[in-house]
C-alpha positions as CSV (number, residue, x, y, z in Angstrom):
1,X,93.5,112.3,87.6
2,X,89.7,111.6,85.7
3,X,87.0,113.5,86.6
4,X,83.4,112.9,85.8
5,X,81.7,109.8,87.0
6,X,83.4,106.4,87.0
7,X,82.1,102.6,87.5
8,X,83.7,101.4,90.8
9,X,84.7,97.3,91.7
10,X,82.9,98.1,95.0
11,X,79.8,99.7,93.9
12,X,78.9,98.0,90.6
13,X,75.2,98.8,90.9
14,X,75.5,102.9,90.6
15,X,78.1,105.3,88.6
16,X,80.0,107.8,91.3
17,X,80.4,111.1,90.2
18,X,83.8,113.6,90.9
19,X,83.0,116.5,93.2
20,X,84.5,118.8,95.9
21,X,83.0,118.7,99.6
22,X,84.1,120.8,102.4
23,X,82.7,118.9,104.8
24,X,84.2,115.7,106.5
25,X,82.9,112.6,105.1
26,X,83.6,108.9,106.0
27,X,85.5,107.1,102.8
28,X,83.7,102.9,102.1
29,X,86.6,102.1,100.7
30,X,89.7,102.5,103.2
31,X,87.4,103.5,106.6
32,X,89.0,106.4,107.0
33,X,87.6,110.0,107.2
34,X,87.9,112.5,104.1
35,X,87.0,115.6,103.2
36,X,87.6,117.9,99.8
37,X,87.6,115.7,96.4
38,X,85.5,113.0,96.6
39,X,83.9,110.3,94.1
40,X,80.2,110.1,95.6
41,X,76.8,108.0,95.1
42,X,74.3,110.1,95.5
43,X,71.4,107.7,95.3
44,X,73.9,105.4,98.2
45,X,75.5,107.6,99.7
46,X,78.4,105.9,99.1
47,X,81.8,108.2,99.4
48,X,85.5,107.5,98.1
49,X,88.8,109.2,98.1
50,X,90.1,110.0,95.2
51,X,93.0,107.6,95.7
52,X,90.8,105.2,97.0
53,X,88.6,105.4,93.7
54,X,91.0,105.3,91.2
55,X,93.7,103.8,93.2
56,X,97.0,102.6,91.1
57,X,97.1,98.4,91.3
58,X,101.1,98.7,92.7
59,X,103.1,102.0,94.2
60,X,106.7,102.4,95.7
61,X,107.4,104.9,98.9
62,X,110.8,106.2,98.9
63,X,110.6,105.8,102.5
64,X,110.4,102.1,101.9
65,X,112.6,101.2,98.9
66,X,113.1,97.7,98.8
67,X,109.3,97.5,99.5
68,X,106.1,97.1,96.6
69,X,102.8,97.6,97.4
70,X,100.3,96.1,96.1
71,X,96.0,97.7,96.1
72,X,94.4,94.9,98.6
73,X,90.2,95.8,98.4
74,X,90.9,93.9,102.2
75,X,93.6,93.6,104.5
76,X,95.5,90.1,104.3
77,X,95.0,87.4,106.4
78,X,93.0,87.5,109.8
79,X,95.1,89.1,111.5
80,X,94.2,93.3,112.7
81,X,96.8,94.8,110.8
82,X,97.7,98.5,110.9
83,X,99.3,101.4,108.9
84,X,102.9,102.1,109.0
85,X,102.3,105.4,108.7
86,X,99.9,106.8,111.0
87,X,99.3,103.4,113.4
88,X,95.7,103.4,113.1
89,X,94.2,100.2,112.3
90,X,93.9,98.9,108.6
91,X,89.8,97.9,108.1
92,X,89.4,98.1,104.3
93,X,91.6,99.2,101.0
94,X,95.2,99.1,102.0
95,X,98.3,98.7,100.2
96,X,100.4,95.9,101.5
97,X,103.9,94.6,100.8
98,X,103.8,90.6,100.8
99,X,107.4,90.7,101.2
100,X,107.9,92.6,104.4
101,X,104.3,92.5,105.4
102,X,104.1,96.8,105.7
103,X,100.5,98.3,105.2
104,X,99.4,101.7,104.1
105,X,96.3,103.1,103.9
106,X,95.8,105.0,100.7
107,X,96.0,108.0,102.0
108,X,99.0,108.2,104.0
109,X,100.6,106.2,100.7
110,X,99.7,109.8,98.8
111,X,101.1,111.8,101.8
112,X,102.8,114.4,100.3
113,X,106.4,114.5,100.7
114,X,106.2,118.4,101.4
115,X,103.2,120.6,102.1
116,X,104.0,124.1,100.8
117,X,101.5,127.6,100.4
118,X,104.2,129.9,100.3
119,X,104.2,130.6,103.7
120,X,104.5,127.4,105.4
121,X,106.8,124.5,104.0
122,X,106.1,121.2,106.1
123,X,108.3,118.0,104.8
124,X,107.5,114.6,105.8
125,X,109.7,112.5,107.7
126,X,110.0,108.9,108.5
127,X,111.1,109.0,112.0
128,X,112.3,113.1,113.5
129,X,114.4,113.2,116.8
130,X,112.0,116.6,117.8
131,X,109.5,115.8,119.8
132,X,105.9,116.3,118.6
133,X,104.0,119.5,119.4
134,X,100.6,117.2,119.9
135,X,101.9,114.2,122.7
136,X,105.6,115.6,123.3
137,X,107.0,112.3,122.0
138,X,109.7,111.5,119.9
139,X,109.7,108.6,116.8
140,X,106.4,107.0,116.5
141,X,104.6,107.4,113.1
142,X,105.5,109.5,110.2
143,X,105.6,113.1,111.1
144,X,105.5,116.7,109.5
145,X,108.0,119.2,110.2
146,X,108.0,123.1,109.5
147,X,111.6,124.0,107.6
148,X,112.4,126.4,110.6
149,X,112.0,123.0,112.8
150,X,110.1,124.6,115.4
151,X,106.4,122.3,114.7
152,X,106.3,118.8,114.6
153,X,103.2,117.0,114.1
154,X,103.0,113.4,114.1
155,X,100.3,111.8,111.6
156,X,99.0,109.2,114.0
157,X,98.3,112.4,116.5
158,X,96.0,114.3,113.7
159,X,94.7,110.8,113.2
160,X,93.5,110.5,117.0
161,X,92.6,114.3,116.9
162,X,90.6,113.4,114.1
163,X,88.7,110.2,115.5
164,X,88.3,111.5,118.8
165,X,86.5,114.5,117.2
166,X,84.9,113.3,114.5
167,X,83.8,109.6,115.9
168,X,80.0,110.5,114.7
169,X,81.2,109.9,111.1
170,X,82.5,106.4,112.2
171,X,78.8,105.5,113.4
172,X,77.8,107.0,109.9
173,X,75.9,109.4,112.3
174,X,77.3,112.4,110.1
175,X,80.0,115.1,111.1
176,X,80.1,117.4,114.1
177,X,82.8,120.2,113.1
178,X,82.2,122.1,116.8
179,X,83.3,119.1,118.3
180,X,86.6,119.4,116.0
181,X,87.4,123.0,116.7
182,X,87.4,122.2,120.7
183,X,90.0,119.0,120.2
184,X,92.8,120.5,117.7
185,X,93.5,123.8,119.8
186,X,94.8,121.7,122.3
187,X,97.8,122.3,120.0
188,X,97.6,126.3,120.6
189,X,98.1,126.1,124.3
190,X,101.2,123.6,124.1
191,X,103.1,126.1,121.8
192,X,102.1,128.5,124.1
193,X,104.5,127.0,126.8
194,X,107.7,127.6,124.6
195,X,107.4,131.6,124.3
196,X,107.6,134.5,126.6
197,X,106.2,137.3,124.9
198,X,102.7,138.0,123.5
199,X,104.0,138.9,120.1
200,X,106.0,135.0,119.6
201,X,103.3,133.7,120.9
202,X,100.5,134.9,118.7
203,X,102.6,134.6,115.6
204,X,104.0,130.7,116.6
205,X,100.0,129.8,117.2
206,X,99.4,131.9,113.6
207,X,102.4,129.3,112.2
208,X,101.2,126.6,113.8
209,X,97.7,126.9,112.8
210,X,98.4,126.9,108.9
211,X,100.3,124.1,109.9
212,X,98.1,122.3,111.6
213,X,95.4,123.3,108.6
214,X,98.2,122.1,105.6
215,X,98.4,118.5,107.8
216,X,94.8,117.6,108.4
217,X,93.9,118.4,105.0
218,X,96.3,115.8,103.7
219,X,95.9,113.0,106.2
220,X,92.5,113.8,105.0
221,X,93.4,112.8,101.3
222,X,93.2,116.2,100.4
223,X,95.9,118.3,100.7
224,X,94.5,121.3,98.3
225,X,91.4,121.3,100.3
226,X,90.1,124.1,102.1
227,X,89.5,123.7,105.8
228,X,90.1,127.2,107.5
229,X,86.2,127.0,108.8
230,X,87.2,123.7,110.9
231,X,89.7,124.5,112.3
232,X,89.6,128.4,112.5
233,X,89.4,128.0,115.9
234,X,93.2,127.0,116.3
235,X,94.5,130.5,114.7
236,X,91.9,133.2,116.4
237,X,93.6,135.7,118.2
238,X,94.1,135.1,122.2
């Protein structure tokens, strides 16, 4: 990964420089919210992921083997199109496979495969028969899961926590981070429902929290990124 400042296909006019944000920002290039590392015109105010800065021109996904995918600055065609990883709809940079006609945004392309601090190991999964903490559902989108099996989070749910909570940044009005910490510990009173005792209780929320916290940072395009002040909320004692 390059640091610095780099010239950009979509913003010839201004260099963007490399730097580290902990507040939520809305990327020009895929449409999608990010926070944490960031390539950033200052003079614009113009915002990229990292992968959607210095994005590679064709990737594979071992969830999709037969599959390449190909950096589109646009999604094909005329059709809406939307990501086969987190459902949302595809409105800028996407990679797309010609040959089975998949999309990905950037960012869920550069999902990692596991999220791991130490404390929490979360792998990604294709398709998990548990369902998911967020709607209860099984299938749907790509999904993390804790190694113990007990959370399940699907990505397109932290992508409609995410919108619902953050839909200020889609009108380019700027973030709203209160707003946030009211929609995700929705989460908190769900797990709530599968314990007895105070003590499994506070410690699955605990869990689930980091969890929660490891996820949203890399949907975000961040997964390194540090988000405890958004979503401290979903971990404060009962």
């Amino acid at each position: 990964m390059k640091y610095g400042e780099i010239t950009h296909f979509c913003h010839p006019q201004h260099k963007l420089r490399f730097e580290y944000t902990e507040d939520p920002f809305k990327c020009d290039g895929c449409k999608e919210v990010g926070i944490g590392s960031r390539y950033k015109c200052s003079t614009c105010d113009f915002d990229l992921h990292k992968h959607c800065a210095l994005p590679s021109p064709s990737i594979t996904h071992p969830f999709y083997r037969k599959c390449s995918f190909q950096f589109l600055s646009r999604p094909p065609g005329d059709i809406l199109r939307f990501c086969n990883a987190c459902e949302k709809d595809v409105n800028g940079f996407v990679y797309h496979c010609k040959s089975c006609g998949f999309d990905l945004h950037p960012t869920c392309a550069n999902l990692p495969q596991v999220l791991d601090d130490g404390e929490v190991k979360l792998y990604l999964y294709r398709k998990v028969s548990s369902p998911c903490h967020k709607c209860g559902r099984k299938g749907r989108s790509w999904s993390y899961r804790s190694n113990c099996k007990k959370y399940n989070l699907h990505v397109a749910c932290v992508r409609e926590m995410l919108v619902e909570s953050w839909h200020d940044i889609y009108l380019g009005r700027g973030s709203n981070n209160k707003k946030l910490e009211t929609r995700i510990p929705s989460l908190k009173g769900t797990l709530q429902n599968h314990h007895r005792s105070k003590g499994k209780v506070k410690k699955c929320c605990e869990m689930a929290g980091l969890a929660v916290q490891f996820i949203v940072s890399a949907v975000l395009g961040d997964p390194t990124a540090i988000i405890a002040g958004v979503v401290g909320s979903l971990i404060s004692k009962s």
